[in-house]
C-alpha positions as CSV (number, residue, x, y, z in Angstrom):
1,X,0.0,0.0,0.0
2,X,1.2,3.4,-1.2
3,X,2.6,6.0,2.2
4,X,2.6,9.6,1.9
5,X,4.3,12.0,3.9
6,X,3.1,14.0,6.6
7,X,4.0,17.3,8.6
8,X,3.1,18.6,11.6
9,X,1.5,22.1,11.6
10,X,3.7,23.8,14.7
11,X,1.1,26.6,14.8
12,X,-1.8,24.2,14.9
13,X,-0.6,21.8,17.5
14,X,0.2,21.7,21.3
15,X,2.6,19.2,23.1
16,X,1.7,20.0,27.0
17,X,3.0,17.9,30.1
18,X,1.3,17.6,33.7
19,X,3.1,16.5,37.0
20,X,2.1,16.6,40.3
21,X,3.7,19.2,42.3
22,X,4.4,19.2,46.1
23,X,2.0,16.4,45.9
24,X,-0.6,19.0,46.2
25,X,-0.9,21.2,42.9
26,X,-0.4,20.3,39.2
27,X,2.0,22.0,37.6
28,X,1.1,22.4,33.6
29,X,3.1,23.2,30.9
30,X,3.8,22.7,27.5
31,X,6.7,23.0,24.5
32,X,7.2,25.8,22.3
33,X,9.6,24.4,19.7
34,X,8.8,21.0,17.7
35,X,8.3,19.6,14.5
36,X,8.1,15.5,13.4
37,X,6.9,14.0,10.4
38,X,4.2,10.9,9.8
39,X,5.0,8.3,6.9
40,X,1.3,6.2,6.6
41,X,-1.2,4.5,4.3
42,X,-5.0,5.5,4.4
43,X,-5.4,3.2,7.1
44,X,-2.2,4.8,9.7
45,X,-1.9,1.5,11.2
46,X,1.4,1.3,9.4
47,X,2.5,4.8,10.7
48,X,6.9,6.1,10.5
49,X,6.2,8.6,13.4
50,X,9.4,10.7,14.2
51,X,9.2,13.9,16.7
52,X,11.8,16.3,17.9
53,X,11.3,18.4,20.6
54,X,13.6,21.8,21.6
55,X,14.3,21.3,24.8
56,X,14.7,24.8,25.8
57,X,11.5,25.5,24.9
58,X,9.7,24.1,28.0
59,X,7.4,26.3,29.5
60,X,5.4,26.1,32.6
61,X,4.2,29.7,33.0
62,X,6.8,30.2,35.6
63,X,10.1,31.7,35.7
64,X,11.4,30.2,38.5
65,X,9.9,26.6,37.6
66,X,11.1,27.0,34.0
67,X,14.5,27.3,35.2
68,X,14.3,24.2,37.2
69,X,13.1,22.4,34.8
70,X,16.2,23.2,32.2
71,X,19.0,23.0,34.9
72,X,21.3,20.4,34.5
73,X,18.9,18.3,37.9
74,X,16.6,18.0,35.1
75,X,16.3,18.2,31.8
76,X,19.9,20.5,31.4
77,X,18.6,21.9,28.2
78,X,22.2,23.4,27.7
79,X,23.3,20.0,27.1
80,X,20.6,17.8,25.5
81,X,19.1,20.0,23.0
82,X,16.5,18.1,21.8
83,X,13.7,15.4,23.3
84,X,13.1,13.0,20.1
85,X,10.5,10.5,19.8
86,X,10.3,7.4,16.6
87,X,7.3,5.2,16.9
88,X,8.3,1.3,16.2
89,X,5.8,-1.1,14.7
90,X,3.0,1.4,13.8
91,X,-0.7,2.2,15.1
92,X,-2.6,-0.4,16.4
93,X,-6.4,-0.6,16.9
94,X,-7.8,-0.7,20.4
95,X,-11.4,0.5,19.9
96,X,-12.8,2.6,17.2
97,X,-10.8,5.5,16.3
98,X,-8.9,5.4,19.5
99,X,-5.3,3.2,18.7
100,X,-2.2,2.3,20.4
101,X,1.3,3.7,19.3
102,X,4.7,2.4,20.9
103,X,7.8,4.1,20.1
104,X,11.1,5.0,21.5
105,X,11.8,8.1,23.5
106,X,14.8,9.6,24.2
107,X,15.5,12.3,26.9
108,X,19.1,13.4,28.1
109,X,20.6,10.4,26.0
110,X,18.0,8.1,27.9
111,X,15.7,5.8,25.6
112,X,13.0,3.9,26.4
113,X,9.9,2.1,25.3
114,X,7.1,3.7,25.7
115,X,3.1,3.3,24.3
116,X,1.0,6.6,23.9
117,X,-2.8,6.5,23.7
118,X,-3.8,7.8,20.4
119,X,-7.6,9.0,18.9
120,X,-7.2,11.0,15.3
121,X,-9.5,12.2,12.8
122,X,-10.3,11.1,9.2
123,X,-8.4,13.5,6.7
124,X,-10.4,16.0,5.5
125,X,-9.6,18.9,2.9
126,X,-8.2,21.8,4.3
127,X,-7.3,24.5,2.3
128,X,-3.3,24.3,1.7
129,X,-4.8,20.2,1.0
130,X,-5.8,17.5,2.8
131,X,-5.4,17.6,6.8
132,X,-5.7,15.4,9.7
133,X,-5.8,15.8,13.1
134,X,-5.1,13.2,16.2
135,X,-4.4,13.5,20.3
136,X,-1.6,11.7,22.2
137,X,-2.1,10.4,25.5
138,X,0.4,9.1,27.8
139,X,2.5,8.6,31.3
140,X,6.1,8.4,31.6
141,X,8.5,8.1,35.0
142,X,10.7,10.4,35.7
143,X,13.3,8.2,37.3
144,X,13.8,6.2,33.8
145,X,15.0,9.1,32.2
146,X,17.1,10.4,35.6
147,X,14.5,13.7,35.6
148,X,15.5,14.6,38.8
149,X,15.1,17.6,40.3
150,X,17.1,19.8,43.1
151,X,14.9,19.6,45.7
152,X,12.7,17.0,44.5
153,X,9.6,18.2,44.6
154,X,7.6,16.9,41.4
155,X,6.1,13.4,41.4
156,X,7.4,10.6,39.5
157,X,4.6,10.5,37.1
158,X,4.5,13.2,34.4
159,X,1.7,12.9,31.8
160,X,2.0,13.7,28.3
161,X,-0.5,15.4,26.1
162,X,-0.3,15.9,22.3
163,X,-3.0,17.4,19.8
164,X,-1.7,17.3,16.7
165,X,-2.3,18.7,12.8
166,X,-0.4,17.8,9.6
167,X,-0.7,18.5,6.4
168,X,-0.1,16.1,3.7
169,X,2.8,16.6,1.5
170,X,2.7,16.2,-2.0
């Protein structure tokens, strides 16, 4: 079955994270800088998903926070410029349009396996061509990417969040 290429529109798409602060707030945020490209038939079962993500970029609304978050006890955005993400083995149907991906991510030189919930659209025409849309669910640790921070005071847990829009490339 013939692939096409796919790319994400930056403007039209959001990567956001949520992690448990102090054990009593959330603290939200989300990535300013990213791009990635999806390789699929009609179908998308047979997706090539690859993501990069600026580091630097994180942004939790908080100037203080933000710079935790890049220090070198987390993320050290000075160092590890980019967050990537390439899905392995495609999307696979769980129920209706909701599927399963599982790809590797990579954080500070750190990969591991991880599966994201997935639920996208049907391709519609837009008017640059035709678009899709789909949403990205998913939980990773922070301790298997050695996410720590200073003074420790985010859960382990950080949930990931993705709504994104590509365009189909002729």
């Amino acid at each position: 079955m013939k692939k096409s290429l796919w790319r994400f529109s930056a403007k039209d798409s959001a990567i956001e994270f949520k992690i448990k602060y102090y054990t009593v707030s959330n603290m939200k945020g989300y990535f300013t800088g990213f791009w990635g490209n999806v390789t699929a038939s009609e179908s998308f079962t047979d997706a090539d998903v690859s993501v990069m993500i600026e580091t630097a970029s994180i942004n939790a609304n908080h100037e203080r926070r933000n710079k935790e978050l890049k220090s070198s006890g987390c993320l050290h955005a000075a160092k590890f410029l980019t967050i990537e993400f390439a899905a392995i083995g495609g999307c696979k149907r769980s129920d209706g349009n909701i599927r399963e991906i599982t790809g590797l991510l990579t954080i500070k030189n750190v990969t591991s396996e991880v599966t994201l919930v997935v639920n996208y659209s049907t391709v519609k025409k837009g008017p640059q061509g035709p678009v899709m849309a789909f949403g990205l669910f998913g939980c990773i640790s922070r301790k298997d990417f050695n996410l720590g921070t200073e003074h420790d005071r985010l859960d382990d847990h950080i949930y990931l969040t993705a709504r994104i829009e590509l365009s189909k490339v002729f």
